[in-house]
C-alpha atoms as one frame of an Amber mdcrd trajectory, in Angstrom:
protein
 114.594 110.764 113.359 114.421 107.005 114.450 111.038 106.151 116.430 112.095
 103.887 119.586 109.779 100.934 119.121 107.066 100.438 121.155 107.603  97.819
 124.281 105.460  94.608 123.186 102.239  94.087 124.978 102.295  92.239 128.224
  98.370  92.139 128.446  95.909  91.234 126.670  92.192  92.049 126.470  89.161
  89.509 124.639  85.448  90.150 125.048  83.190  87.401 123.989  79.248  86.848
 125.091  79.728  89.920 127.855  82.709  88.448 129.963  86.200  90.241 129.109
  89.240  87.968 129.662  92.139  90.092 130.629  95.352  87.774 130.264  98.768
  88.487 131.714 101.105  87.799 128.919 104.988  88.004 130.086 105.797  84.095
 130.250 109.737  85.055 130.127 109.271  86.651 133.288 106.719  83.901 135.131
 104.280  87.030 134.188 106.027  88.846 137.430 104.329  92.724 138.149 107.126
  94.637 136.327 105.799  98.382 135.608 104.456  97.916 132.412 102.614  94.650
 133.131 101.292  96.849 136.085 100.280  99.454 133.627  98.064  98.069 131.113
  96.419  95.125 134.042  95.284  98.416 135.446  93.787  99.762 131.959  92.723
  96.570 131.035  90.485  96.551 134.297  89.448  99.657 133.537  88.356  99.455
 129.696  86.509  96.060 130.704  84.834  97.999 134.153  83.747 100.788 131.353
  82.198  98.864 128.859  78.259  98.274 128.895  78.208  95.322 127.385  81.047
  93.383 130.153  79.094  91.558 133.198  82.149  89.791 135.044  86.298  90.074
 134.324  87.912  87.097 133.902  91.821  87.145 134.856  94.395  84.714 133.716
  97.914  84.534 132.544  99.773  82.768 129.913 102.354  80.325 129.825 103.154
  77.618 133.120 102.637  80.611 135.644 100.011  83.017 136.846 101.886  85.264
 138.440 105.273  85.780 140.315 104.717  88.582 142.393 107.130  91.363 142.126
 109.589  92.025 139.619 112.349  91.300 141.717 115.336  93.278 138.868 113.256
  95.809 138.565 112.983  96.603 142.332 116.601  96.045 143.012 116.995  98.806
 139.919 114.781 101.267 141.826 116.878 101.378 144.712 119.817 101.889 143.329
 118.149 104.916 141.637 117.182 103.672 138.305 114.336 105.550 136.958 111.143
 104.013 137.055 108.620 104.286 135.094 105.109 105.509 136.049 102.690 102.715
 137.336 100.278 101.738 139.281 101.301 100.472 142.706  99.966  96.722 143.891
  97.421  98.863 146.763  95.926 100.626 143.350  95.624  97.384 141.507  94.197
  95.274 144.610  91.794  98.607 145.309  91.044  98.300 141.993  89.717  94.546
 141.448  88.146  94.717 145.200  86.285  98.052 144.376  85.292  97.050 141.006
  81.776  97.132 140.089  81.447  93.751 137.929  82.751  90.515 139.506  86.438
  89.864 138.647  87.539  85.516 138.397  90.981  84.498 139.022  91.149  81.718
 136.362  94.520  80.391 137.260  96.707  78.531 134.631  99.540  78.048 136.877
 101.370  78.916 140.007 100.653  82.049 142.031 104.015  83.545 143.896 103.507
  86.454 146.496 102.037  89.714 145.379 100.559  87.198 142.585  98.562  85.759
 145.403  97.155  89.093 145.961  95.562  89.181 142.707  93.875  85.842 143.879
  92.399  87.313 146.563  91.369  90.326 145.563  89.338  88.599 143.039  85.923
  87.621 144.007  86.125  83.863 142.626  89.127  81.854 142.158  89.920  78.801
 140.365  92.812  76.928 139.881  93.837  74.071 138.625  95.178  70.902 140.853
  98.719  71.296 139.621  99.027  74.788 140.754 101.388  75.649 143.708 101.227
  78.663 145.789 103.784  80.437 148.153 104.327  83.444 149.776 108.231  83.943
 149.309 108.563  87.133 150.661 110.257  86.118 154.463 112.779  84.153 152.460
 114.305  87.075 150.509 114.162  88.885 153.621 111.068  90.753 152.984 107.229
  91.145 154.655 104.014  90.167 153.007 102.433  93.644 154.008 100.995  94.899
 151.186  99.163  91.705 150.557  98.280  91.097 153.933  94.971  93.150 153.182
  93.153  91.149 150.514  94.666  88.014 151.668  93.932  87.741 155.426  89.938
  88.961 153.953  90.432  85.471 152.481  92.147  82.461 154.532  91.876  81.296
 157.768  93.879  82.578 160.045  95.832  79.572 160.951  96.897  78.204 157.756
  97.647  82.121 156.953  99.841  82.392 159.725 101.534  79.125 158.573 102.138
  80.506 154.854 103.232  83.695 155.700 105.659  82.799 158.209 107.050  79.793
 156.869 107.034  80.814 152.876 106.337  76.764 152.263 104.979  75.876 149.729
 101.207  74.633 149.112  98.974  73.072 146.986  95.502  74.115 145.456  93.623
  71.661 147.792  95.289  73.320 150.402  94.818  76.574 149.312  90.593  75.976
 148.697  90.800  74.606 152.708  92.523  77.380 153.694  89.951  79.605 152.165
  92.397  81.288 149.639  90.654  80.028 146.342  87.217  78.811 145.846  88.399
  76.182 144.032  90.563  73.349 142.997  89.866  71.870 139.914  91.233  68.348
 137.838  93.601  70.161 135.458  91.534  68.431 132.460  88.502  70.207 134.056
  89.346  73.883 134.234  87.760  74.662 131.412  84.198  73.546 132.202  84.308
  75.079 135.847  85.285  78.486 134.915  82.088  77.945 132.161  80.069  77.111
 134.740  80.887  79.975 136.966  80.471  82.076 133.886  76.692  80.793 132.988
  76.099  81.756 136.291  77.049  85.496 135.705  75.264  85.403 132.204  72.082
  85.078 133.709  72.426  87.659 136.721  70.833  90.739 135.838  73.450  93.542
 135.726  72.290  96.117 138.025  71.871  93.182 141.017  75.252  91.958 140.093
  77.327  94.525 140.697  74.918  95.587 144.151  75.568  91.947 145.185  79.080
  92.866 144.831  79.094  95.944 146.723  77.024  94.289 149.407  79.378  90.934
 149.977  82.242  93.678 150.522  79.688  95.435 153.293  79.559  91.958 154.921
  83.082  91.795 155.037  84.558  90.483 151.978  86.510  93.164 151.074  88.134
  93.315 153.917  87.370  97.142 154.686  85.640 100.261 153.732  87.098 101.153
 150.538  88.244 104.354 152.682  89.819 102.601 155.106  91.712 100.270 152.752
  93.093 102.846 151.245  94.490 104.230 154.514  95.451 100.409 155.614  97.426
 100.204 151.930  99.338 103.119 152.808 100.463 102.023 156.304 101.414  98.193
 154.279 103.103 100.285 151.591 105.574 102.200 153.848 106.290  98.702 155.899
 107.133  97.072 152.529 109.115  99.669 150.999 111.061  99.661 154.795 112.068
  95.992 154.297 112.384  96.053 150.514 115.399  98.644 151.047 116.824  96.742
 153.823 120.321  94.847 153.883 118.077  91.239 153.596 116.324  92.384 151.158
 119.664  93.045 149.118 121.303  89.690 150.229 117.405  88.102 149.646 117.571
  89.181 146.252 120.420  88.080 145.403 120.352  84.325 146.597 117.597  84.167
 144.570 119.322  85.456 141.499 122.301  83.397 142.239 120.425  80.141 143.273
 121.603  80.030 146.464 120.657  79.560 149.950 120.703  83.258 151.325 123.212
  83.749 154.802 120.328  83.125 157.202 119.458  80.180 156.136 120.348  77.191
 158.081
């Protein structure tokens, strides 16, 4: 009997002097959140969040790109009935990072798309480098930023956030740090030394205060929410999302993008 090969990793996992690197690793795809990339972020997180010897998570991608956002094929293939494979949802992986008991750094090696933005904000520091563009492109395929809406609005101002999500325009990482979304913006040539320097800083924090420090900034209100009520305020965003995602925009949305075209609304 043939063996069907198994699918090629699209995440990697490094541990070196207690801080775990978890790497999204799908350049064809601008590292978008297909299933499987969904899959093993989530038991990346979770081997890294198990092991003793891990103080702080640091997450990156590889290639020109952080992250996409949603795998846009793949959704179009779930509603047309396509089977899809079992994953974690974005809520789970945002709940995940925001609930986690060792700090988690958004190292950023590129542009951050959409539900890739979440990722940024879930995390608890963010860097990124000068070159790196940010948009939320979900009201121009004729979707809502809903599911995001929970880490992200814990994060940016409420002005600039109402400008991004409304407008999709793009931004760059100085605007992003004003707007509150990243800690960060760093000289390109420079990345490396900043995310050390955040890093030394974790080294030396003992590991019990750490992760209480943790828990306490999201009692102050960086997390947005009791973990309780996040989950509650993830389902209500999930069912809005999934509303729009099946909706006649979305379809035409979709495919603009695809095609590389203007979709019919656009004027």
């Amino acid at each position: 009997m043939t063996q069907t090969p198994s699918p090629t990793p699209l995440v990697r996992l490094d541990v070196d002097r207690a801080i775990a690197t978890v790497t999204l690793d799908s350049p064809r795809n601008r590292n978008a959140l297909s299933a499987q990339l969904r899959s093993e972020l989530s038991g990346a997180l979770s081997e890294a969040m198990a092991d003793d010897e891990v103080r702080a998570v640091v997450l990156t991608g590889s290639g020109p790109v952080f992250c996409a956002g949603a795998d846009l094929k793949e959704a179009a293939a779930a509603l047309r009935g396509a089977p899809a494979p079992p994953a974690p949802e974005l809520p789970e992986l945002f709940e995940q990072i925001m609930s986690a008991p060792k700090p988690v750094i958004a190292a950023l090696n590129g542009a951050a798309r959409a539900g890739g933005i979440g990722l940024v904000a879930a995390a608890d520091i963010a860097l990124a480098p000068e070159s790196a563009t940010f948009a939320f492109t979900e009201v121009r395929i004729g979707v809502v930023p809903a599911v995001i809406s929970l880490p992200v609005s814990a994060r940016m101002h409420s002005r600039q956030l109402s400008r991004y999500f409304l407008t999709g325009e793009l931004f760059d990482a100085a605007a992003a740090a004003r707007a509150g979304l990243i800690t960060q913006a760093v000289a390109d040539r420079d990345m490396d030394q900043a995310l050390e320097d955040v890093l030394q800083g974790v080294r030396a924090a003992a590991p019990r205060a750490l992760s209480r420090t943790k828990e306490l900034l999201g009692e102050l209100g960086g997390g947005a929410a009791e973990p309780g009520r996040r989950t509650e305020e993830f389902a209500r965003l999930g069912k809005l999302s999934a509303e729009f995602f099946a909706s006649d925009d979305a379809v035409e949305g979709r495919a603009a993008f695809f095609e590389k075209r203007p979709p019919r609304w656009a004027r």
